[in-house]
FINU-802910 format. One record per atom (N, C-alpha, C, CB): residue number from 1; atom name; residue in one letter; x, y, z. Coordinates in nm, 2 decimals. Each point is the difference from the previous one (the first is absolute). Glycine has a CB too. Layout:
<nodes>
+-----+------+------+--------+--------+--------+
!  nr ! atom ! rest !     px !     py !     pz !
+-----+------+------+--------+--------+--------+
! NUM !   CA !    A !      X !      Y !      Z !
...
+-----+------+------+--------+--------+--------+
</nodes>
This chain:
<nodes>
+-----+------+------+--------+--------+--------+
!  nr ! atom ! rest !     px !     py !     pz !
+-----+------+------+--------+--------+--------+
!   1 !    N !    X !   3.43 !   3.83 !  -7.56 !
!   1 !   CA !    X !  -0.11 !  -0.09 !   0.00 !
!   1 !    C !    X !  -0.02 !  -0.05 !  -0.14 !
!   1 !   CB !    X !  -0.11 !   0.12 !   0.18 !
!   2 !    N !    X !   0.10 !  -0.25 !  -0.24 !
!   2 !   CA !    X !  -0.04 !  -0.06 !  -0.08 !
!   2 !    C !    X !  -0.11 !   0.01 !  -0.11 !
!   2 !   CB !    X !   0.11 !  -0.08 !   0.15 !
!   3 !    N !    X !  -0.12 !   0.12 !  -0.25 !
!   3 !   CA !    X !  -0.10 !   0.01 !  -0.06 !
!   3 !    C !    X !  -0.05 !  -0.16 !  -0.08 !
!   3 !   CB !    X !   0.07 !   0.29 !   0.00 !
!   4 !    N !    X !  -0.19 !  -0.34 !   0.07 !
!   4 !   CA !    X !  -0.08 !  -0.10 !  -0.04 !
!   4 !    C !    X !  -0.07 !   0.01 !  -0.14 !
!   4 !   CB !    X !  -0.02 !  -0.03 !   0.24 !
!   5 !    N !    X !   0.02 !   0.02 !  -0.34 !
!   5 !   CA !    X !  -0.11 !   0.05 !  -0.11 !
!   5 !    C !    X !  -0.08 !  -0.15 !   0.00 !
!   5 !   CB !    X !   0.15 !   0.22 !  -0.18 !
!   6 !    N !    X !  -0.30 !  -0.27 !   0.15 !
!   6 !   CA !    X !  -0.03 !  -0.12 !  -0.04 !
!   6 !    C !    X !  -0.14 !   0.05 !  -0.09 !
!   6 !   CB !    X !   0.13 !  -0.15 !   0.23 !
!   7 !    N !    X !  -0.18 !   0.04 !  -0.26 !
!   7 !   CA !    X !  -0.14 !   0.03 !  -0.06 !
!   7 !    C !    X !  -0.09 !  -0.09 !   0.07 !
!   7 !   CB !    X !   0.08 !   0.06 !  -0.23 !
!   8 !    N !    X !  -0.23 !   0.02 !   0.22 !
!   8 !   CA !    X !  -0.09 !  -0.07 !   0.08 !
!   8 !    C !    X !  -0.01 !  -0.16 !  -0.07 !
!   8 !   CB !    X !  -0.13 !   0.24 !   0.07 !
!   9 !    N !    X !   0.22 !  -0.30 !  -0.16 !
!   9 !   CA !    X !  -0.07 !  -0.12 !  -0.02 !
!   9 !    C !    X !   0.12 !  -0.10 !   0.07 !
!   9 !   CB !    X !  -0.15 !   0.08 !  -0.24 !
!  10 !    N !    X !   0.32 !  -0.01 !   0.26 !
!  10 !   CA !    X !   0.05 !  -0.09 !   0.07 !
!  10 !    C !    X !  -0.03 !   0.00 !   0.11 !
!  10 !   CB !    X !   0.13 !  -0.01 !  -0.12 !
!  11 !    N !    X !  -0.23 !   0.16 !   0.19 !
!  11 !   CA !    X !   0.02 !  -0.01 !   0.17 !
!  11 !    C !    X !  -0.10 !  -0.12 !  -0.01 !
!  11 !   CB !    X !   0.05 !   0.28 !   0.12 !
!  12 !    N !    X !  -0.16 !  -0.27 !  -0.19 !
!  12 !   CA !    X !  -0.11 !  -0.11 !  -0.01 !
!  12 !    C !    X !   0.05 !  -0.16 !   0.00 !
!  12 !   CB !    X !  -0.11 !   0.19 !  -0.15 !
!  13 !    N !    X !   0.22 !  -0.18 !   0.05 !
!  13 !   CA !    X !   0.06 !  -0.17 !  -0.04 !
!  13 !    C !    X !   0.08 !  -0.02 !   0.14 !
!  13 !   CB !    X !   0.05 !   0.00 !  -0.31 !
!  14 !    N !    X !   0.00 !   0.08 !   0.39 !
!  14 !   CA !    X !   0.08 !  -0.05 !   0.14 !
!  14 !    C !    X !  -0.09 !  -0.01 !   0.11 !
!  14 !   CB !    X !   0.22 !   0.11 !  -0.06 !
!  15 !    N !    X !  -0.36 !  -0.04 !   0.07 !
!  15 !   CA !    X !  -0.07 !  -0.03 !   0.05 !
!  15 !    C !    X !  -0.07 !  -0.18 !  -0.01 !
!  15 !   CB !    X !   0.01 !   0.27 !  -0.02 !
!  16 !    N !    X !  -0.08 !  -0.26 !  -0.06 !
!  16 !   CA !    X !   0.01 !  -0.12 !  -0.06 !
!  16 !    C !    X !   0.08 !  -0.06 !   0.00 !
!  16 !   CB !    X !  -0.09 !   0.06 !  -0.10 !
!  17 !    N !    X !   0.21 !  -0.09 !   0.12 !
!  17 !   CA !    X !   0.14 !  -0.10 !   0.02 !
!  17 !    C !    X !  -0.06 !   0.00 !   0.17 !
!  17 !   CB !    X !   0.26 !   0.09 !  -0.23 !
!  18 !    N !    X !  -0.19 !  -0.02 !   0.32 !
!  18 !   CA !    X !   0.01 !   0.01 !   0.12 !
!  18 !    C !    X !  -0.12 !  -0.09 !   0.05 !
!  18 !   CB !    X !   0.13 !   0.25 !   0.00 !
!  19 !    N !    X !  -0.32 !  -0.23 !  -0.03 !
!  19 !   CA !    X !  -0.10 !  -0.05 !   0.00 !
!  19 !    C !    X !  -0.02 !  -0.16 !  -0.03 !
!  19 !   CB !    X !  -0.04 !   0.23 !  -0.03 !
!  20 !    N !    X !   0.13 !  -0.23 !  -0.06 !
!  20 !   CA !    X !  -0.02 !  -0.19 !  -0.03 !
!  20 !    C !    X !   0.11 !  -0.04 !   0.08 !
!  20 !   CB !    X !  -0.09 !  -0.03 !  -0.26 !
!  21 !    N !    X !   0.20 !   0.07 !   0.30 !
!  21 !   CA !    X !   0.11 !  -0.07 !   0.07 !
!  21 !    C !    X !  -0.03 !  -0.02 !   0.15 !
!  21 !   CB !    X !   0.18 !   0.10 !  -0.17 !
!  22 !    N !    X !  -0.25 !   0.03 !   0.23 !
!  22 !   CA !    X !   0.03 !   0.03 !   0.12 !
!  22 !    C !    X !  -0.17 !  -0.02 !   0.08 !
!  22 !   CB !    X !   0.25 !   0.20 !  -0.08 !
!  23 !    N !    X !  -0.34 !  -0.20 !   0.02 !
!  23 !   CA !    X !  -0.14 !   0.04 !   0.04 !
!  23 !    C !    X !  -0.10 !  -0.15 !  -0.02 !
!  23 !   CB !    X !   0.04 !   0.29 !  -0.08 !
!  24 !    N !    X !  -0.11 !  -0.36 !   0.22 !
!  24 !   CA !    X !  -0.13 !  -0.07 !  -0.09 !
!  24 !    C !    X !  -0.12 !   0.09 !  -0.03 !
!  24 !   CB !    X !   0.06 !  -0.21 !   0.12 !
!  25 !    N !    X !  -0.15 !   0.10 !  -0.17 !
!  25 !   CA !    X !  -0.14 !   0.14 !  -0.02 !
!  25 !    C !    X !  -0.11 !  -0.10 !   0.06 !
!  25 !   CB !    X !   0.05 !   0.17 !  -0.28 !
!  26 !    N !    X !  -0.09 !  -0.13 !   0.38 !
!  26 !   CA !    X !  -0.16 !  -0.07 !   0.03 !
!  26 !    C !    X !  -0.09 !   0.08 !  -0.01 !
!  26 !   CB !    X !   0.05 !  -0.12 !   0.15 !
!  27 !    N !    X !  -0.17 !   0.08 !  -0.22 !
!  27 !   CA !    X !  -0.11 !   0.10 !   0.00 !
!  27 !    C !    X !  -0.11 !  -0.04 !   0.04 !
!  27 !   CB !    X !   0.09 !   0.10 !  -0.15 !
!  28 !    N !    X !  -0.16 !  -0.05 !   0.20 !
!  28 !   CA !    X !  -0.19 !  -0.01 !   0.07 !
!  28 !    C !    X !  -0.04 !   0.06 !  -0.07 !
!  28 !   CB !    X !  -0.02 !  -0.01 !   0.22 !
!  29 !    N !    X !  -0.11 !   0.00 !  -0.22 !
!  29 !   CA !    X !  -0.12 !   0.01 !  -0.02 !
!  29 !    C !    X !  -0.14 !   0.03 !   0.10 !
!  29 !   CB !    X !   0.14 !  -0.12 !  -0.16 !
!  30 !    N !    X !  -0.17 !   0.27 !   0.16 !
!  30 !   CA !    X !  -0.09 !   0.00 !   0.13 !
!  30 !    C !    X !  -0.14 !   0.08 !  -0.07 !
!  30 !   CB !    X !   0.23 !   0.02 !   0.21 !
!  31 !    N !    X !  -0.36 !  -0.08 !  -0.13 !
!  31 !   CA !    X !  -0.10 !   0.07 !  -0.09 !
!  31 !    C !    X !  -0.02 !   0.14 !   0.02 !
!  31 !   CB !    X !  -0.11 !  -0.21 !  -0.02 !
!  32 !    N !    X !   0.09 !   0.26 !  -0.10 !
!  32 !   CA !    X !  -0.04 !   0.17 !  -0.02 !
!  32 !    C !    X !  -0.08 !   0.03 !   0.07 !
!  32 !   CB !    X !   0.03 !   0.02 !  -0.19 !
!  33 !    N !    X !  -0.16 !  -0.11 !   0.19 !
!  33 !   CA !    X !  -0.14 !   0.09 !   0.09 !
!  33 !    C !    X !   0.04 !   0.00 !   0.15 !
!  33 !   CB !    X !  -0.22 !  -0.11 !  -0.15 !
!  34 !    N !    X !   0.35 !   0.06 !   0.19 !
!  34 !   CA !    X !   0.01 !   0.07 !   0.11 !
!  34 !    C !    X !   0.09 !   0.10 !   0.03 !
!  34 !   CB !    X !  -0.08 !  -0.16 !   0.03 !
!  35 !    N !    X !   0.12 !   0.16 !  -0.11 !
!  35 !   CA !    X !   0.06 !   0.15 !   0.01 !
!  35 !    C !    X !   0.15 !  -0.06 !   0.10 !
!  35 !   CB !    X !  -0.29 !   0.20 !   0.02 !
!  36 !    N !    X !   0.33 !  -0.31 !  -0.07 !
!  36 !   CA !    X !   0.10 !  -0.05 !   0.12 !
!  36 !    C !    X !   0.17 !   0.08 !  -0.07 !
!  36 !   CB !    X !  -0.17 !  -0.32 !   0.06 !
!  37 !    N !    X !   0.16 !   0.31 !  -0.17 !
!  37 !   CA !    X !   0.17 !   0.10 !  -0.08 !
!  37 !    C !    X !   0.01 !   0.15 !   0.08 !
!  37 !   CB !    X !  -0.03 !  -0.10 !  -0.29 !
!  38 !    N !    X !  -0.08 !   0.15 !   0.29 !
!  38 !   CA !    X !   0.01 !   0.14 !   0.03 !
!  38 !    C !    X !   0.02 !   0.02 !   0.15 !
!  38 !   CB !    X !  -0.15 !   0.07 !  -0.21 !
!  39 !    N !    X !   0.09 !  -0.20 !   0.27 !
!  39 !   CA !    X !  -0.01 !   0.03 !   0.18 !
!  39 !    C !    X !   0.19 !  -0.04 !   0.01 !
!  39 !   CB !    X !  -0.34 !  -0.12 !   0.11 !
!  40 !    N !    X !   0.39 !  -0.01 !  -0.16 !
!  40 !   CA !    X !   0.12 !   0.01 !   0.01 !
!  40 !    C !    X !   0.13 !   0.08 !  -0.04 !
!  40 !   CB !    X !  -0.14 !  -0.16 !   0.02 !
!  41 !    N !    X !   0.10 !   0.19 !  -0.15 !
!  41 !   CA !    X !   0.09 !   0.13 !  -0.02 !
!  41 !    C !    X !  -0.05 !   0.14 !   0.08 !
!  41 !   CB !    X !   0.04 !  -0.11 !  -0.25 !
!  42 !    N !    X !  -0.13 !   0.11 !   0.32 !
!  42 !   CA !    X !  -0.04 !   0.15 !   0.08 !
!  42 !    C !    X !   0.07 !  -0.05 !   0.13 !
!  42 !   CB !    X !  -0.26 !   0.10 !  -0.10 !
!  43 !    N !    X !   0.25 !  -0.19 !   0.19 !
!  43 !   CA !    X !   0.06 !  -0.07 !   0.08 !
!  43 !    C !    X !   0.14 !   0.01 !   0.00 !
!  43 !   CB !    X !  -0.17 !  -0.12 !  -0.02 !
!  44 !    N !    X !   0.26 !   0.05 !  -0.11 !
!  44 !   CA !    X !   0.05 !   0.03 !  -0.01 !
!  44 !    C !    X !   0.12 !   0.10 !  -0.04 !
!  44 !   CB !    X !  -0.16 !  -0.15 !   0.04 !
!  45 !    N !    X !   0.08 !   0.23 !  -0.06 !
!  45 !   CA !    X !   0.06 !   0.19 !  -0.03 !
!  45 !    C !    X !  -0.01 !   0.06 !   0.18 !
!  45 !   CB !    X !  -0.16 !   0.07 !  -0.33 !
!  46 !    N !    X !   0.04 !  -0.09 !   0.38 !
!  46 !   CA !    X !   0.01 !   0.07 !   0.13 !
!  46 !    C !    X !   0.12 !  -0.05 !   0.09 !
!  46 !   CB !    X !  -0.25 !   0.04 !  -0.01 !
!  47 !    N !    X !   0.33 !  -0.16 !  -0.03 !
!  47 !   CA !    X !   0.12 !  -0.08 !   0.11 !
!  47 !    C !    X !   0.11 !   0.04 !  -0.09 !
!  47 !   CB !    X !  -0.11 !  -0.23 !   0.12 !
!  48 !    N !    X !   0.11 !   0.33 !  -0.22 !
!  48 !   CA !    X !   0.10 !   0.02 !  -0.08 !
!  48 !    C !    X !   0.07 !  -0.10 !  -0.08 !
!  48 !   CB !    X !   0.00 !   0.16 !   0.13 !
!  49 !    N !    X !  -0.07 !  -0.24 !  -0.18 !
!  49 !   CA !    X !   0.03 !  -0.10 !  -0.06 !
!  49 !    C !    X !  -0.03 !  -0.06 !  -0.13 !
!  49 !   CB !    X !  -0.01 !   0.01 !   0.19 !
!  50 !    N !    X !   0.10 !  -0.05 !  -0.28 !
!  50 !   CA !    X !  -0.07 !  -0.05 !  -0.13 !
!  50 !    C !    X !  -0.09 !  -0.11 !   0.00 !
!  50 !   CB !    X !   0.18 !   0.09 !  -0.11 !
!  51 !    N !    X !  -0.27 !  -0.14 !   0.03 !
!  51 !   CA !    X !  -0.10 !  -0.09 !   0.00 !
!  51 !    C !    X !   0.07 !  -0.11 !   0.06 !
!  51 !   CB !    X !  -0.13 !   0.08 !  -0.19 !
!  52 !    N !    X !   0.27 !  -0.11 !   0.05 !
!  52 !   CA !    X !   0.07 !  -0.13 !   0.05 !
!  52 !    C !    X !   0.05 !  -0.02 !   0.10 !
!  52 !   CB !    X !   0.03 !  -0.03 !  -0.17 !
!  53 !    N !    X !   0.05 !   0.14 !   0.18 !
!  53 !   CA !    X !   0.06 !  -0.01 !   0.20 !
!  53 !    C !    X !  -0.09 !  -0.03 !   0.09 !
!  53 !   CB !    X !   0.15 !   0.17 !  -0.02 !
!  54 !    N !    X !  -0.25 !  -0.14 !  -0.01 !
!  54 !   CA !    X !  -0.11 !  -0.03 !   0.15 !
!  54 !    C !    X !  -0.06 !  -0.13 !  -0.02 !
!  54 !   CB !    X !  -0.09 !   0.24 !   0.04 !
!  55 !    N !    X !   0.10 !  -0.27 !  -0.16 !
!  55 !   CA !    X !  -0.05 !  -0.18 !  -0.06 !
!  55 !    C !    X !   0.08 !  -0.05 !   0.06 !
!  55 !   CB !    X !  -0.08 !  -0.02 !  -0.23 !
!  56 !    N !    X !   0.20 !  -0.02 !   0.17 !
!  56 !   CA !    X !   0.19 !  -0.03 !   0.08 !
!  56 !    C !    X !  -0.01 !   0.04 !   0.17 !
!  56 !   CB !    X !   0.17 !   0.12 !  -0.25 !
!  57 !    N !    X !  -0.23 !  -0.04 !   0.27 !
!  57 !   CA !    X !   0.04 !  -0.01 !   0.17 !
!  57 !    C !    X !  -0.11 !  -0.05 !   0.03 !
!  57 !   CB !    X !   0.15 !   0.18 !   0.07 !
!  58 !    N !    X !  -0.29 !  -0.17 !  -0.08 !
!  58 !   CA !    X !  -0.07 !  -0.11 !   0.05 !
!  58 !    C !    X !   0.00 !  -0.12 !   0.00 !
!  58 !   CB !    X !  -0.07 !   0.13 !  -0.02 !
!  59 !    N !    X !   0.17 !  -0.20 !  -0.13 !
!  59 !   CA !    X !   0.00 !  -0.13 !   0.00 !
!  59 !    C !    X !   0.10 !  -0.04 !   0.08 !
!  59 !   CB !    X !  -0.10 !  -0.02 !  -0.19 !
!  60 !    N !    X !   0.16 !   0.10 !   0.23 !
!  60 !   CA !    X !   0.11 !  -0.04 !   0.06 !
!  60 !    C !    X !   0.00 !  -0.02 !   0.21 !
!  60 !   CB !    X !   0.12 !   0.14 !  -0.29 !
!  61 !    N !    X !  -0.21 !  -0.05 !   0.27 !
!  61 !   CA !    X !  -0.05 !   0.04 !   0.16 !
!  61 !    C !    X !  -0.07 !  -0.14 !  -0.02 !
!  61 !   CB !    X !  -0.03 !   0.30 !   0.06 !
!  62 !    N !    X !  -0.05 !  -0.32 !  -0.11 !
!  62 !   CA !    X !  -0.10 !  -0.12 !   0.03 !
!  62 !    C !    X !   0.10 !  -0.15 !   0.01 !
!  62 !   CB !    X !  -0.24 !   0.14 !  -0.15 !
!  63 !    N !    X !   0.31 !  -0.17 !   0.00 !
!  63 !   CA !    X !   0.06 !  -0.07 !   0.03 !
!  63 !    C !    X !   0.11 !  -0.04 !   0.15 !
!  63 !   CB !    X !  -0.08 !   0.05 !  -0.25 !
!  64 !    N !    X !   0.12 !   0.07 !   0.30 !
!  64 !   CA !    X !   0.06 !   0.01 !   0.14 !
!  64 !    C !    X !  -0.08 !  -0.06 !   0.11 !
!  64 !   CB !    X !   0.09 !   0.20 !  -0.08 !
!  65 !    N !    X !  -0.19 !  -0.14 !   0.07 !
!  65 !   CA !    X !  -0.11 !  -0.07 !   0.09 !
!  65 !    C !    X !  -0.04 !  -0.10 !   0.03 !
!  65 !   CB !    X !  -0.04 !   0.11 !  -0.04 !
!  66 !    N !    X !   0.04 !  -0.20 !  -0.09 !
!  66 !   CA !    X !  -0.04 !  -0.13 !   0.01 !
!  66 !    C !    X !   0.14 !  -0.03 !   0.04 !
!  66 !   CB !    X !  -0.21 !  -0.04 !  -0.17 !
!  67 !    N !    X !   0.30 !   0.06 !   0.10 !
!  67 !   CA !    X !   0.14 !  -0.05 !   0.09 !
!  67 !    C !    X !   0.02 !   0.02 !   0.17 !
!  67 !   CB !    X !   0.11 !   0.07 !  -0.22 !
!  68 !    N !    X !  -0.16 !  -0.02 !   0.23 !
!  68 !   CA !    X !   0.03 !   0.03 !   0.17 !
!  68 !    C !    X !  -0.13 !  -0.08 !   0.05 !
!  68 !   CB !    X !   0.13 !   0.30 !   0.02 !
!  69 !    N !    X !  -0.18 !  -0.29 !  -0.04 !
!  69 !   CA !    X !  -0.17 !  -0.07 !   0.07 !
!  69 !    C !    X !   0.05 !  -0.15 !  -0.03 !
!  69 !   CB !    X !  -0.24 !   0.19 !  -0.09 !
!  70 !    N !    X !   0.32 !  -0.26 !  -0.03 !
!  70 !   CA !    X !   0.02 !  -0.16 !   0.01 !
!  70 !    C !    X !   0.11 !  -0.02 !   0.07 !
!  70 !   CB !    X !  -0.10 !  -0.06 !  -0.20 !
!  71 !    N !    X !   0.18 !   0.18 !   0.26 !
!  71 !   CA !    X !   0.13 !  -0.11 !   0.07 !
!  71 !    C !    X !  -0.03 !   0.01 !   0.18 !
!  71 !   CB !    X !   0.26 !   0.08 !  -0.24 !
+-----+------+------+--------+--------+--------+
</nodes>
């Protein structure tokens, strides 16, 4: 087996590489007094799921929908 050695600043800089080549970034904004981050990340933890995966599959389920409902 291979021994890997690195330092946390190149695992950091290939992170960072991989993230700007490979990834977009959308971000929202949702208001605090409702308590709407914590209902979705709890939501989202009980379907075993990370925040963004369940963002990503809902947009993607929805967008489906409207696809099948116009043809």
């Amino acid at each position: 087996m291979a021994s890997h050695t690195y330092t946390k600043a190149a695992h950091s800089k290939a992170i960072t590489k991989y993230t700007k080549e490979k990834l977009d970034r959308i971000e929202i904004r949702v208001p605090k007094e409702l308590g709407f981050k914590d209902k979705v990340t709890a939501f989202a933890k009980s379907k075993d799921m990370s925040v963004n995966a369940f963002i990503i599959e809902a947009i993607n389920k929805a967008m489906d929908e409207e696809t099948q409902s116009s043809k």
